[in-house]
N, C-alpha and C positions, 0 to 999 in steps of 0.2 A: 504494500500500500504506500502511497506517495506523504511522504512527511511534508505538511501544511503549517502557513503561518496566517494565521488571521489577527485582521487588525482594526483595533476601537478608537476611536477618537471623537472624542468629546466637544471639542472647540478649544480652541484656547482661552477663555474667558471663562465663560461661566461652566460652573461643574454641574456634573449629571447623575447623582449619586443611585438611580434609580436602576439607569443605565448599567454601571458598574457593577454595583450588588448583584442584578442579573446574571452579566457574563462571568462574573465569581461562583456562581452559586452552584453547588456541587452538579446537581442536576445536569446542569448546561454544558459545563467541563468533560461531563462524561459524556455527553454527546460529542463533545469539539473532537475528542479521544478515539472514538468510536469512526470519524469520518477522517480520521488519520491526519489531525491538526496536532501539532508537538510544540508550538509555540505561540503564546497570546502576547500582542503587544500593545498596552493601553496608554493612552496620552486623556490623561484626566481631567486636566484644565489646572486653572491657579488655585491656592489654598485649599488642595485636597489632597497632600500627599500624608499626612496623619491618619485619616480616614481610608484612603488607600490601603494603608501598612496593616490597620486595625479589621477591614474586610479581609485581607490574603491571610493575617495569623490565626482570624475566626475560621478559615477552612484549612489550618494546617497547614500552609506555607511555611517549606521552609527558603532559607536566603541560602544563596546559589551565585557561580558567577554563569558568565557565556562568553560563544565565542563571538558576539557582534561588540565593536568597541563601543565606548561611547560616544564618541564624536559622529560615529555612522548614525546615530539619532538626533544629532545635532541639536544636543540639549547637555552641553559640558560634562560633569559629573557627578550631576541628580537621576542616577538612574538607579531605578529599584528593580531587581530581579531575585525571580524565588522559584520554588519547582512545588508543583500541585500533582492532585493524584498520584501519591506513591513516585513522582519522578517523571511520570510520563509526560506531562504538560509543563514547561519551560514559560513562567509567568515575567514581564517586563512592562516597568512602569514609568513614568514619567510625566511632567505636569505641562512642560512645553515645548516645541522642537521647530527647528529652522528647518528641518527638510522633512516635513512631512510627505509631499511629492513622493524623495526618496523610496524613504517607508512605502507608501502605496507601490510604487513602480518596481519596486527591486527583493522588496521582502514581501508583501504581501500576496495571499491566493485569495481571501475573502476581505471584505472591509465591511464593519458596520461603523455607520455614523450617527452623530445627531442630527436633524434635517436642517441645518446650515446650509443655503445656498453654495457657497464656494467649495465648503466639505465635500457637497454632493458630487460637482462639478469635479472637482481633484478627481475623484475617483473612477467616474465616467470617460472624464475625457484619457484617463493611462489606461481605461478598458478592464475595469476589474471588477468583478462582480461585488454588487452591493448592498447591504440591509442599511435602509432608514430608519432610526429610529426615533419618534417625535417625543419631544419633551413636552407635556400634559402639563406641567408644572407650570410655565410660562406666561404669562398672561399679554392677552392681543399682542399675537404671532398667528403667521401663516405657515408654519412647518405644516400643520396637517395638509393643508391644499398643494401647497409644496410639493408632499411624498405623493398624495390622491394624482396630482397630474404628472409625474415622472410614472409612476406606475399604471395608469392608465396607457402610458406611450411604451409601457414594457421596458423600460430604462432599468427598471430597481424593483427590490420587493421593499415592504414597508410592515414597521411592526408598533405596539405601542412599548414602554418599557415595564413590561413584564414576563414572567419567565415561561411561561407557554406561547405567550406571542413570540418571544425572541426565539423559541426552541423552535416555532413552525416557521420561523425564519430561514432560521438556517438550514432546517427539512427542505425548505422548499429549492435554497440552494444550491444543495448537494442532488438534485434528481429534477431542474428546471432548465431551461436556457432563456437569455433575455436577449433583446435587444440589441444590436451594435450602436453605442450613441455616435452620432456624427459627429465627425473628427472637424470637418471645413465651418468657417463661419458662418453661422443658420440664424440670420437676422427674422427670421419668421418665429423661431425658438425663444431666440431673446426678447420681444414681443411679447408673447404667449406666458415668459417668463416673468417681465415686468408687469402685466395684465393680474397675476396673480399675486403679487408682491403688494403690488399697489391698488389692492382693490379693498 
């Protein structure tokens, strides 16, 4: 089976804690496990790397090195990494990173995000399959219409944050094909795009 790296990212700003907890949560891990993912790499946001530490210890995390340096996450040397499920899953954290691109392009087979416009777009346009996840918490935001018309266009799947939704996420992942989003600039998109931003 093909050793797999998936990857969360939060935003850089605001944290996702709901988010997090989910892709932590034993449950989830053993699926990630099961569809031959050996590495989770989460970019959390600012002022949640406490909270971070205190979710991975509550499932048994232990700290661990790897072989990606730090600097390949482009986040100096705030990296937290730990090993879940008995060893099998290779946990990495961090709260903000200059090459996130990178990450997507070079490391990643799956990406889930929060439905951040740009988030989404990274991901789409390096062609890498992706779950949105909308942040409920937010108040007047258009993530839900966001993820609703990407996925209407077959771009993305879309979940809320919680861990049956994130599970049939990622099911749907591992046994679906999407879309190829278009590479060329598609001024009728970006239209469609501000149409729902600004509505």
């Amino acid at each position: 089976m093909e050793k797999k790296t998936i990857f969360v990212t939060c935003g850089a700003t605001i944290p996702f804690p709901k988010l997090v907890s989910c892709v932590l949560s034993d449950g989830f891990c053993r699926e990630l496990v099961e569809y031959g993912f050996v590495r989770l790499i989460i970019q959390f946001g600012t002022n949640f790397a406490t909270e971070f530490e205190q979710l991975v210890q509550e499932r048994r995390g232990k700290t661990e090195d790897t072989e990606i340096s730090n600097d390949e996450f482009g986040c100096g040397g705030d990296v937290r990494r730990y090993a879940l499920m008995d060893g099998r899953l290779e946990v990495i954290g961090f709260d903000f990173s200059t090459k996130v691109q990178k990450i997507i392009g070079d490391l990643s087979n799956l990406v889930i995000s929060h439905a951040g416009t740009g988030s989404i777009l990274d991901s789409l346009r390096l062609n890498k399959p992706l779950i949105v996840c909308v942040n409920d918490s937010l108040m007047d935001n258009h993530q839900q219409q966001i993820a609703d018309k990407f996925v209407a266009l077959g771009y993305l799947w879309s979940c809320v944050p919680s861990k049956i939704s994130l599970t049939a996420g990622l099911r749907a992942s591992q046994t679906e094909k999407l879309k190829p989003f278009p590479i060329s600039h598609n001024s009728g998109f970006e239209r469609l795009l501000s149409d729902v931003i600004y509505s």
